[in-house]
C-alpha positions as CSV (number, residue, x, y, z in Angstrom):
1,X,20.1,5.3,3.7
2,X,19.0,3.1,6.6
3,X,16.5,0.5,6.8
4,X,14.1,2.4,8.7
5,X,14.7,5.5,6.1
6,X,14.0,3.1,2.7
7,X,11.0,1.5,4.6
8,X,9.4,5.3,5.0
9,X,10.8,6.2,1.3
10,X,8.6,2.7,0.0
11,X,5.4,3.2,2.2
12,X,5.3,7.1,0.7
13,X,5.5,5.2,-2.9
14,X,3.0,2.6,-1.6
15,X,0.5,5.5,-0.8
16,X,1.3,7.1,-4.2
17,X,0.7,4.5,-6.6
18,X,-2.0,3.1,-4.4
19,X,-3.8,6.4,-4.6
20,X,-3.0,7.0,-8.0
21,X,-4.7,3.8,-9.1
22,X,-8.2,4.4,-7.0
23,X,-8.3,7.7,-9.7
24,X,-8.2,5.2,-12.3
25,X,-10.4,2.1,-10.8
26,X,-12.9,5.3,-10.1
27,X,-12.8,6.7,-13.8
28,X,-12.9,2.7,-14.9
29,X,-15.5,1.0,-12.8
30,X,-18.0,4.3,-12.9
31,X,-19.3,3.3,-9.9
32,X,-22.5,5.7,-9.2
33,X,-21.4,6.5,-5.7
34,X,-18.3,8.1,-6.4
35,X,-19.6,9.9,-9.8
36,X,-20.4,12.9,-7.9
37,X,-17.1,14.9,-6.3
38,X,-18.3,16.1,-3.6
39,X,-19.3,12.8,-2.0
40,X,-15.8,11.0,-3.0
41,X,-14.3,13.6,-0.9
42,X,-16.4,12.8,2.1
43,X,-15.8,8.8,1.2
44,X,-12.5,9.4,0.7
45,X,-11.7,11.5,4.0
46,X,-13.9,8.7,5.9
47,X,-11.2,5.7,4.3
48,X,-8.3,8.1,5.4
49,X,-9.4,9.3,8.6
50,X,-10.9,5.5,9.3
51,X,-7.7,4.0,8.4
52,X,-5.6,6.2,10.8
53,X,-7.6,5.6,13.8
54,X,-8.3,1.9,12.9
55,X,-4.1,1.6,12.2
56,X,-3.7,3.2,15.6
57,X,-6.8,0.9,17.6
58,X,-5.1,-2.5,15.6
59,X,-1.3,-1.5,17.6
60,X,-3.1,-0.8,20.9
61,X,-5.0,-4.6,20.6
62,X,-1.1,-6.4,19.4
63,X,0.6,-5.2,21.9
64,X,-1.2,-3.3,24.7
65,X,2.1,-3.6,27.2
66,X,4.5,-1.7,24.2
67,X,1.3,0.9,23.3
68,X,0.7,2.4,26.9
69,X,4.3,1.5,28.8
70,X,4.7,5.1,28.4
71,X,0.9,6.1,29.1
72,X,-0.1,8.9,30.1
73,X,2.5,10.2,26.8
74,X,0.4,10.2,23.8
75,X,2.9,10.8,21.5
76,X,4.3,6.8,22.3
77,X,1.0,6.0,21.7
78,X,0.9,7.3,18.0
79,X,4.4,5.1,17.2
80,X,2.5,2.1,15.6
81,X,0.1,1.1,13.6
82,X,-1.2,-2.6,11.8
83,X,-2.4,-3.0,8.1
84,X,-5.7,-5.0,9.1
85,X,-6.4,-2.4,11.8
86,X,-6.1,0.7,9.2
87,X,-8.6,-2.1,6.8
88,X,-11.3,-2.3,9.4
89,X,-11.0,1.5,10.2
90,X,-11.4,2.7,7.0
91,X,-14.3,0.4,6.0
92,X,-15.9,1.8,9.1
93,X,-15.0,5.0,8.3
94,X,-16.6,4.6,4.7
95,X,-19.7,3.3,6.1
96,X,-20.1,6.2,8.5
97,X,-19.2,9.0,6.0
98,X,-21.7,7.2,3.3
99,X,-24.5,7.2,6.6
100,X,-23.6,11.1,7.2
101,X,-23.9,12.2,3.6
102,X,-26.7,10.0,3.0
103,X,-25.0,8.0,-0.3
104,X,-25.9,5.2,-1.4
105,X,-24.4,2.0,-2.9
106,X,-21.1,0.3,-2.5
107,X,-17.8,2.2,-3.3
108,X,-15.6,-0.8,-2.8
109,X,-14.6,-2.1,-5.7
110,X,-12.7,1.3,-6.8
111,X,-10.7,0.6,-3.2
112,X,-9.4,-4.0,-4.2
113,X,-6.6,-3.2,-6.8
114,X,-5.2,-0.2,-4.9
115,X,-5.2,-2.1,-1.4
116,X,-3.6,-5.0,-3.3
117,X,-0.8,-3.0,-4.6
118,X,-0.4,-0.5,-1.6
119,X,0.1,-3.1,0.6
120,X,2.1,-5.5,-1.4
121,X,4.7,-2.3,-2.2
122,X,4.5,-1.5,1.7
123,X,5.6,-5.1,2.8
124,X,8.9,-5.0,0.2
125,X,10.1,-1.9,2.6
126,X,9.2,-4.0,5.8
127,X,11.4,-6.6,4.5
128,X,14.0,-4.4,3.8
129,X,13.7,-3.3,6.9
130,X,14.7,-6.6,8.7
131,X,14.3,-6.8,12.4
132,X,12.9,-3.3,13.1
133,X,10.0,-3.1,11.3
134,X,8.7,-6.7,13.5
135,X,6.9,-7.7,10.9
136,X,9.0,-10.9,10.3
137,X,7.9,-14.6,11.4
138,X,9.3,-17.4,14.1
139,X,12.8,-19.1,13.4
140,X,12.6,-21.8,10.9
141,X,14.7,-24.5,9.4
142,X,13.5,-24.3,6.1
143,X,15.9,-23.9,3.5
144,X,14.2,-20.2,2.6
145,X,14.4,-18.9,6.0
146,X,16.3,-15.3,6.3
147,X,18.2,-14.1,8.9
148,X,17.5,-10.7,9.2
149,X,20.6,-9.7,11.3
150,X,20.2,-11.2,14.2
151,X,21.5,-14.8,13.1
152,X,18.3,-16.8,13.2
153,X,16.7,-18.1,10.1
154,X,12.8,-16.6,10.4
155,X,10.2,-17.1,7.6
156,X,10.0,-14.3,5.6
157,X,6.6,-13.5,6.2
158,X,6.7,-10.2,4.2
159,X,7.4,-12.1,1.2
160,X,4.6,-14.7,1.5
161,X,2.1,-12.1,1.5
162,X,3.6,-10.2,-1.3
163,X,3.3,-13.7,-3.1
164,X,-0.4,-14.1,-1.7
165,X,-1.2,-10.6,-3.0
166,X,-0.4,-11.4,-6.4
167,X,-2.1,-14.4,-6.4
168,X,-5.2,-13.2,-5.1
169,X,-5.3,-10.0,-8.0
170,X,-4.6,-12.4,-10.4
171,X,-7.8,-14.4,-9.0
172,X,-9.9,-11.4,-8.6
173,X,-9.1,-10.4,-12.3
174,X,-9.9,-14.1,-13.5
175,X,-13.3,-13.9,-12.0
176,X,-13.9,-10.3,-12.1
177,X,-17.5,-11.6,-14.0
178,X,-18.8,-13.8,-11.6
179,X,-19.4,-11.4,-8.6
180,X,-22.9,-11.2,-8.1
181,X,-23.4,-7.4,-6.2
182,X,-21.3,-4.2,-6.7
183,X,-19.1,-4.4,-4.1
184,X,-17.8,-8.2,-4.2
185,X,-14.7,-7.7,-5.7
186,X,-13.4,-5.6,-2.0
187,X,-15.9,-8.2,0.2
188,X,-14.0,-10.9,-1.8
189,X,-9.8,-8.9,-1.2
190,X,-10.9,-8.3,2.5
191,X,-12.3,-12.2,3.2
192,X,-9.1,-13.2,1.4
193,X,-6.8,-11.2,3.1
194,X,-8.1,-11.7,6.9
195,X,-8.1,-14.9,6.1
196,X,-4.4,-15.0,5.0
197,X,-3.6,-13.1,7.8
198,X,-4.9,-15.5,10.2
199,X,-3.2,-18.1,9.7
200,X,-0.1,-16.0,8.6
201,X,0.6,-14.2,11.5
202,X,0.4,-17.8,13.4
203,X,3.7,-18.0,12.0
204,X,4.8,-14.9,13.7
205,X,6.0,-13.8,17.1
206,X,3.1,-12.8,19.6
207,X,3.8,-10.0,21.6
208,X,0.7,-10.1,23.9
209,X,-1.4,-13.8,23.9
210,X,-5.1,-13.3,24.2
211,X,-6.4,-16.9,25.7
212,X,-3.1,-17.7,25.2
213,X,-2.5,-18.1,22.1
214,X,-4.2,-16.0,19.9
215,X,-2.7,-12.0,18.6
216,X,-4.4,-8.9,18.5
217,X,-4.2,-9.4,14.7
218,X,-5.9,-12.6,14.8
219,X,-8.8,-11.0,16.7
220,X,-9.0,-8.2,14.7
221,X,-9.4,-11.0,11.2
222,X,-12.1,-13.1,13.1
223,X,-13.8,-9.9,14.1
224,X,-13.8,-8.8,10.5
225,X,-14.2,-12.1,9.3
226,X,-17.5,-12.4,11.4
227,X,-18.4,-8.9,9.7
228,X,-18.9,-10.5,6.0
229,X,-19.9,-14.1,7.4
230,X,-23.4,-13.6,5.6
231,X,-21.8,-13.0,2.3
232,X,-18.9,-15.6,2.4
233,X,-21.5,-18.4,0.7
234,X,-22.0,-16.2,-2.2
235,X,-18.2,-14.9,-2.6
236,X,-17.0,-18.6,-2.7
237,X,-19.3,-19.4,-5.3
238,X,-18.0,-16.5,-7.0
239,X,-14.3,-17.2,-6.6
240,X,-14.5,-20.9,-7.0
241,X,-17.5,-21.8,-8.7
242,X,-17.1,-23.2,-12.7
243,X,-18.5,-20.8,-14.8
């Protein structure tokens, strides 16, 4: 099997068990939104259909001169896609779909733990993938740099974030009593993990510079990071705070 095969076989799993847990953290957390059907259908198609489009928008922003060097061929244009993107589309797409079917309250907290896992089972096929998935960091000389074919030691960016992931659900399950409003938990992953990704992915190759230094990526975290910037006093209180 190559690379590029397992990678596909592990992101199929990564969908699996990620959906597979929102069934349970929906039957667990009892969350009045999602107790009726009909609306988690509408939710859920707004997080799937949000996610595709935001995936697809996040590719366009990293690398605009790989996106549209085939332009006007659409079907080059539906090659790539970016985890934060896909996390900013399908947030907007829950909002919108919770505006269009008039529910209210926050469904997030059903979506943390299966994000967490999804993407942390996702970025073990990207490392296995090595240089084709370009999801690896700069050269390094540290001693746990990996060559991942081409000769060059590179931080294995995959893995830190698998290691952040863990980290952070064991942190959210630690202090799973001190959020304040249903929905802190997810406020709490996505603040977190645009966070990480920040400064991660300054650790990582740019492929287009906007003001010269800054990726796609990076604009997409500060843009979401400007999003929950009137809850982040409350969510560090809750993360951080002695109880």
């Amino acid at each position: 099997m190559t690379p590029v095969a397992l990678h596909s076989l592990i992101e199929v799993l990564a969908y699996f068990v990620g959906f597979r847990l929102f069934l349970r953290e929906r039957r667990r957390l009892a969350l009045p939104v999602l107790e009726d059907s009909d609306r988690s259908v509408w939710i859920g198609f707004g997080a799937i259909l949000g996610a595709a489009l935001g995936a697809k928008l996040g590719f366009w922003i990293e690398d605009p001169p790989s996106a549209f060097a085939q332009f006007p061929d659409w079907r080059h244009l539906l090659e790539g896609k970016t985890i934060v993107g896909a996390l900013l589309g399908g947030l907007a797409g829950v909002e919108i779909a919770k505006r269009a079917i008039g529910a209210r309250g926050s469904s997030g907290d059903a979506f943390a733990l299966p994000l967490i896992v999804g993407i942390a089972i996702g970025r073990v096929g990207c490392f296995l993938a090595g240089l084709a998935d370009h999801t690896f960091g700069n050269p390094t000389v540290l001693p746990w740099g990996i060559d991942f074919g081409d000769g060059i030691a590179r931080h294995p960016t995959q893995l830190y974030e698998i290691v952040f992931l863990a980290a952070l659900a064991l942190l959210l399950h630690r202090r799973r009593d001190a959020f304040a409003q249903s929905g802190d938990r997810f406020r709490a992953f996505m603040v977190a993990y645009l966070a990480f990704r920040l400064l991660v992915d300054a650790i990582k190759p740019v492929p287009y510079a906007y003001f010269g230094f800054l990726s796609g990526i990076q604009l997409l975290c500060i843009a979401g990071l400007c999003y929950y910037c009137r809850d982040l006093p409350r969510l560090g209180r809750a993360m951080w705070a002695r109880r």
